[in-house]
N, C-alpha and C positions, 0 to 999 in steps of 0.2 A: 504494500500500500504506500502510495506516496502521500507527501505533506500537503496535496488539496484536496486528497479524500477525506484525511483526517479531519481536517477545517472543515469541510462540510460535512462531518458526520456530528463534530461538536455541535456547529450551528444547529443544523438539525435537531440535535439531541436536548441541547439548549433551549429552543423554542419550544420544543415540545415538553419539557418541565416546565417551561413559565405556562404554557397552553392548560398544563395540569393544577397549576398552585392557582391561576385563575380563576381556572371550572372550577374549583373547592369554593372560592371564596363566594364566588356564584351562587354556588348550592346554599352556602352555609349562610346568605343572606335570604335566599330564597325560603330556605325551614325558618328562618327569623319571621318573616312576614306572614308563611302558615301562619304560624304559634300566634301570632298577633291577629290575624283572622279566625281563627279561630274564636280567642276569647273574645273579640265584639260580639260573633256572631252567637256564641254559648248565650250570651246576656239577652235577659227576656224578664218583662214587667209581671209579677205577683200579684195580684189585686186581691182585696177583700174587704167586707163593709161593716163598718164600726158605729155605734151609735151614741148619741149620749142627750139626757134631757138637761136642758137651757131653760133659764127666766132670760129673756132677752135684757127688760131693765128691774130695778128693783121695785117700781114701780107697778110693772105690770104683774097683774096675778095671775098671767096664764103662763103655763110647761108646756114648752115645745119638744119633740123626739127632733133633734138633728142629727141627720147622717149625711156619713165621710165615708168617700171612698181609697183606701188607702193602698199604697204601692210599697209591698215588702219585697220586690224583685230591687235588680239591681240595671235596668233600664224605664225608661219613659214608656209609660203608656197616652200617646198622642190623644188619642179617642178614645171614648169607650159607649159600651151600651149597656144602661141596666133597669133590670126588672128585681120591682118591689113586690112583697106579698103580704100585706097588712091585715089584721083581721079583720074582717065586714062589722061587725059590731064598734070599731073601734075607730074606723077610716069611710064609712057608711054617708055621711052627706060630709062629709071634705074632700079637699084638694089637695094633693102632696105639692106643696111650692118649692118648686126646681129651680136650679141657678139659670135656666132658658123660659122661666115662667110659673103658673099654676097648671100641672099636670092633673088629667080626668082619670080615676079608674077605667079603663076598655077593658075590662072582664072579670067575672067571678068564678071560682076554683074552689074546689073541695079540695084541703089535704089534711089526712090523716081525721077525718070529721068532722073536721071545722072548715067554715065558709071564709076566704083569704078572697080579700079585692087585688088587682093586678095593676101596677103603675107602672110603667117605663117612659124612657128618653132614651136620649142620649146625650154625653158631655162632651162638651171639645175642648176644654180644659186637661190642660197636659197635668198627670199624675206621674209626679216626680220619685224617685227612690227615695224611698225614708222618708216621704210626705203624704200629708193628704189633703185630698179636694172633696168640697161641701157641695152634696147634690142637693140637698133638702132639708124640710123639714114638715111638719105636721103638728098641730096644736093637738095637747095630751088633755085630756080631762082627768085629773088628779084621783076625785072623787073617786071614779070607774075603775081606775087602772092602778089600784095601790098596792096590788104585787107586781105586775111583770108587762111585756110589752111580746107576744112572741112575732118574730118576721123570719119571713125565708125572703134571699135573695139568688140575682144572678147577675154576675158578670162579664160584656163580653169584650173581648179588645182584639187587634190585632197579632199579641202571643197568647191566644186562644181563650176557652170559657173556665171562668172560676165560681165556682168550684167545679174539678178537672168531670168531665164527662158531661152529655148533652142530657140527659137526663136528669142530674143531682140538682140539686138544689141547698145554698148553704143556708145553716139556723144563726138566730142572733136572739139572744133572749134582753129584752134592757129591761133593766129593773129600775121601779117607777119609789120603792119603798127606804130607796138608800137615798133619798133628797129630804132635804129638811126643810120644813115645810115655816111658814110663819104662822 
C-alpha cells in the first residue's frame, strides 16, 4: 500500500467516526425530545365537583349550595360540560344560577328511588390544576334540609368523563347541619 491509500483510508475512516459521534448525538437529542413529548402528552385534566353552603352577606338570611368544579389533574381543562342531579323536592320550582346564566331543569330521573331534577351547561372557563371554577349555585332552605344535600354529578371535558365510565355517575353529599346558624 502506498502513502495515498493510507491518507484516504484515514480520511475515510475519519469521516466516518465523526458520521458516527454525530448520528449518537442525533439520537441522543432525539430520545430527549421523546421523553419531553411524552410527558406533555401523559398530562391530562382530573375534574371533580365540590360543594359548599354560602350566606353571601351577613345580612342576608338565605344559604346558598355553591359548586366548584375542581381540576386535580395536572393540565387545563379549557371547557367543560356538566350535568347536575338535585333532588326534585329540593331544586323543584328553582333555577341552578350558572356562571352563563339561570339554568332550567330539562328533565326528571329516578335514581336509586328518588326523583333527581337534571341541570346542565357548559363552562368555558379554563379549570386550572390545583384550582377551581364556580358553576353555581342554588338557594338552600335551611329549614328542609338540616341534615344533608345528596347530588350526583357528571363531568365532561376534552381528557374525557368524570367520573371515568359513560354510565357512572359521581355522589357529593353537602351537609347543611355543620353551619351555624344565627
Amino acid at each position: 500500500m502506498d502513502g495515498g491509500s493510507i491518507a484516504v483510508a484515514l480520511v475515510v475512516g475519519g469521516a466516518s467516526i465523526w458520521l458516527m459521534v454525530r448520528q449518537l448525538r442525533i439520537m441522543d437529542r432525539q430520545l430527549d425530545i421523546m421523553a419531553r413529548q411524552d410527558a406533555l402528552l401523559s398530562r391530562r385534566a382530573q375534574l371533580r365537583l365540590v360543594g359548599y353552603v354560602i350566606r353571601p352577606t351577613e345580612t342576608d338570611q338565605n344559604l346558598y349550595l355553591s359548586l366548584h368544579v375542581e381540576n386535580i389533574g395536572d393540565k387545563t381543562a379549557a371547557n367543560f360540560y356538566w350535568h347536575l342531579f338535585i333532588p326534585a323536592e329540593f331544586s323543584r320550582n328553582q333555577r341552578f344560577s350558572s356562571n352563563k346564566g339561570d339554568v332550567d331543569s330539562d328533565h326528571a330521573e329516578d335514581i336509586n328511588g328518588r326523583e333527581f331534577r337534571r341541570f346542565r351547561s357548559d363552562c368555558n372557563l379554563p379549570a386550572y390544576p390545583t384550582r377551581s371554577v364556580p358553576i353555581g349555585r342554588i338557594a338552600c332552605d335551611n329549614a328542609q334540609w338540616a341534615e344533608a344535600i345528596p347530588l350526583h354529578w357528571k363531568l365532561v371535558c376534552e381528557d374525557g368523563a368524570f367520573p371515568p365510565g359513560m354510565q357512572e355517575l359521581g355522589d357529593l353529599v353537602v351537609r347543611l347541619d355543620a353551619i351555624a346558624l344565627p
